[in-house]
N, C-alpha and C positions, 0 to 999 in steps of 0.2 A: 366436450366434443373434440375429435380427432378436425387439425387441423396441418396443413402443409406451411412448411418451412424452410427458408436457403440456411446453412449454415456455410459461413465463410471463415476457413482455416490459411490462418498463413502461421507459415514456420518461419523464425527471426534469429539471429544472428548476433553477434556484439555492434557490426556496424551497423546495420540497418532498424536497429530497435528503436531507437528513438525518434527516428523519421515514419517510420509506421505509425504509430503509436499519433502522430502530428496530424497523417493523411484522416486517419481515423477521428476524432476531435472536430478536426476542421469541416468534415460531412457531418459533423454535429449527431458521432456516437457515442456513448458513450455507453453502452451496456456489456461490456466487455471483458471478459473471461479470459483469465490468461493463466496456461498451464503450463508444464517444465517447459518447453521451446518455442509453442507455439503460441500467438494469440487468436482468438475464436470469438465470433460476430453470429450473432442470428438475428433474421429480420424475420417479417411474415412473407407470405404470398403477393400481397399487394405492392411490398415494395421493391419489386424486384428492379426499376429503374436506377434506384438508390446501390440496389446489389452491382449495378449495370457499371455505375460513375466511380465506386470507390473501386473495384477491381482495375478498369481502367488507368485510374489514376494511380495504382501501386505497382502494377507494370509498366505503366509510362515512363515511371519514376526509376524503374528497373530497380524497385526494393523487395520484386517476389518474382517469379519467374513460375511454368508450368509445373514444376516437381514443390516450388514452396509454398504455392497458393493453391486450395484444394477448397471447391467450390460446390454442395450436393444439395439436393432437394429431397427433406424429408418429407414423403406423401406418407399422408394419414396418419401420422402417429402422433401421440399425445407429447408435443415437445416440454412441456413445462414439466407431468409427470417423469419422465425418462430423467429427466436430467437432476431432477431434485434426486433420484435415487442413484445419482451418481457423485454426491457431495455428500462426505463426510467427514464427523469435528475432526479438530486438528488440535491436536496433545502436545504442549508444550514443556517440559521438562518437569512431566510428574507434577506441575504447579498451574498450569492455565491451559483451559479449554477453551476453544474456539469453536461456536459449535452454529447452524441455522435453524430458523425458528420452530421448522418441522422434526428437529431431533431435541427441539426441549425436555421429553420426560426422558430419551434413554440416557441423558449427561449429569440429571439427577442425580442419579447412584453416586456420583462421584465426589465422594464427602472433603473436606478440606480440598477443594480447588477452587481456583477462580472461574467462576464459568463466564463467560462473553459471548451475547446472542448476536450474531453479523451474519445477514444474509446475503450471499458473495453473486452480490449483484452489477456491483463495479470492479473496476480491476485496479483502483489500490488498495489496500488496505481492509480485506477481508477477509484476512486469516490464514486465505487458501496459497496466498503465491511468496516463492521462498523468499521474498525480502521484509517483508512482516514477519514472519517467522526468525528469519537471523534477527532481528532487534529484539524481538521478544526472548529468543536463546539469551541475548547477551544483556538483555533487563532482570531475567531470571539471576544469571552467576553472576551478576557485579549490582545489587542491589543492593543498596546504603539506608540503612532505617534513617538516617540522618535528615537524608532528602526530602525537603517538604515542597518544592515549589518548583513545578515544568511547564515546559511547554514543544508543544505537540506541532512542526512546524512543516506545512504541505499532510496535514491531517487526513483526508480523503474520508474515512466514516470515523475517525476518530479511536478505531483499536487500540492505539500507542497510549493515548489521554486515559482510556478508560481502565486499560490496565495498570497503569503507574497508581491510578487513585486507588483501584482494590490491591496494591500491594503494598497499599501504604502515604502515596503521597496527599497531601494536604488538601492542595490547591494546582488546578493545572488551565493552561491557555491552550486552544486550540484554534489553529491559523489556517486558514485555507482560501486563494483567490480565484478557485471553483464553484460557481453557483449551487450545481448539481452535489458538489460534494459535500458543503453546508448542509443544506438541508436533509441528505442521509446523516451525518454527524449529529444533525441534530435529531432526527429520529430516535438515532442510537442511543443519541447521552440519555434519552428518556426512558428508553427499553432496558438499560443496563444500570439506571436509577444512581444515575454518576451527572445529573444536571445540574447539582447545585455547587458541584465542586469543580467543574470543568467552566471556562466562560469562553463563548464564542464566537468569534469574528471572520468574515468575509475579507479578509488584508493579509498581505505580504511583511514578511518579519519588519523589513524598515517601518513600514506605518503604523506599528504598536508603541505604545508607550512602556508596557509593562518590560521589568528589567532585574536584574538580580536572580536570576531560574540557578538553582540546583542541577538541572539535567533539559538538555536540550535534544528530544527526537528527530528526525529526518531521514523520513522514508522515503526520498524523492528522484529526479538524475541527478546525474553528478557534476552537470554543466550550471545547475540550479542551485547545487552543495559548493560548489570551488565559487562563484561568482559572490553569494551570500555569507563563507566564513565570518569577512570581516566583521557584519552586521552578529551574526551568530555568537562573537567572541568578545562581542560588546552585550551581548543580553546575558551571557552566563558570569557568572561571579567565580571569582580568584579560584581556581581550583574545581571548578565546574566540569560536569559530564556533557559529553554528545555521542550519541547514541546515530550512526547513520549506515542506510543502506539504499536500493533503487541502483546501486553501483556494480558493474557489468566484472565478473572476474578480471577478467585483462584490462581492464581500467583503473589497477593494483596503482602500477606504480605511479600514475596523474592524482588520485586523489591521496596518496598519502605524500609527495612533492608539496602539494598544496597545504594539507594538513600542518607541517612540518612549518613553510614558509609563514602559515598564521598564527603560529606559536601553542601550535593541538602535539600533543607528545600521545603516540599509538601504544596503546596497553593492550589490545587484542584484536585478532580479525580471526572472521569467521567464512566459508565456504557452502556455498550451498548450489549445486546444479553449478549454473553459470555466471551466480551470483556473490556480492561482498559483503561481508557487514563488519564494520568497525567498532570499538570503542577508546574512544578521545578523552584526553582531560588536558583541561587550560591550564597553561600555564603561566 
């Protein structure tokens, strides 16, 4: 049944990214779609009070203004239909697909790839936003048959974990001190039949025991990444990989300072939209 819908568009910035991103969370949303510049919100009809508090609270905040915040009401149209026909997989270097669960048979075809079913329901870690993608680019060219053992750290649905297992690694931890994000992860690791090699936890790197990783992911900010090194460069072993992005372009030269000061030597960065992605090895 055709149903009516708010969509709420705000366009974001390098400064104001992460404080959106806060406003939102804190109204306790989380269903959140976020494309090249902008992040995007739909509610229903009913709650347009909810639409009422968070607009407010992002112009109060003076982190969107009339030309960045763009506020419309879908009458009558099938919002869930529309929009599924506007997500398409995403093709990572001739080697992994990223695809949602209503494009299962057309990714068939695709003989020798990794296929991964993530329905980009949240906005980390589903395939579709360019800082998933720069990890994955730079998991693809510096992958080491060597490496058996990761961990996947601010996991969100766990794309990072589940790919490293089908391209070979052993054994991998998946970390996340999101509720919501847990149990998509854990959804996932069972869809992508990577549950028995992935082990998952609702904790923060410090409250893990496990230690000696081959390769450490982080897809996360950079206020999360620069604060956590230390912990980071204690789980990975002598010569170990980190894999990070969530990292705003112009925020180049703060986290490779950082990098440098916790003894991470930078072997490649990557660019994408407005976005960073590094790769590290301990030294």
């Amino acid at each position: 049944m055709d149903k009516n819908y708010f969509e709420l568009e705000v366009r974001f910035d390098g400064k104001n990214y992460e404080k959106i991103f806060e406003v939102l969370y804190l109204s306790g949303i989380h269903n959140i779609l976020e494309t090249e510049n902008s992040i995007v919100v739909y509610f229903s009809e009913k709650e347009k009070n909810n639409v009422d508090t968070v607009t407010r609270e992002l112009l109060s905040k003076k982190l969107a203004d009339k030309k960045t915040l763009i506020l419309k009401m879908l009458v009558n149209q099938d919002w869930d239909r529309n929009w599924k026909k506007s997500i398409k997989p995403v093709f990572i270097k001739k080697e992994i697909i990223v695809y949602p669960s209503w494009l299962k048979k057309s990714v068939n075809k695709f003989k020798n790839r990794i296929l991964i079913e993530i329905d980009p329901k949240m906005s980390f870690g589903t395939g579709h936003n360019e800082t998933t993608q720069l990890v994955l680019e730079l998991m693809c060219d510096f992958r080491d048959t060597e490496d058996k053992y990761a961990l996947d750290y601010g996991c969100g649905t766990a794309v990072l974990a589940i790919a490293a297992v089908k391209q070979g690694i052993k054994k991998a931890v998946a970390i996340d001190i999101d509720e919501d994000s847990i149990e998509n992860a854990r959804e996932y690791l069972k869809i992508n039949k990577a549950e028995n090699k992935i082990r998952l936890y609702r904790k923060d790197i410090y409250q893990i025991k496990e230690k000696n990783f081959d390769v450490v992911y982080a897809n996360i900010l950079r206020n999360v990444i620069e604060k956590n090194l230390g912990n980071i460069y204690k789980k990975l072993k002598s010569g170990g990989k980190l894999f990070i992005s969530g990292v705003l372009a112009e925020e180049d030269d703060k986290i490779s300072v950082s990098l440098r000061k916790n003894n991470f030597r930078i072997v490649d960065k990557r660019y994408k939209s407005e976005w960073l992605g590094i790769f590290a090895v301990k030294e």
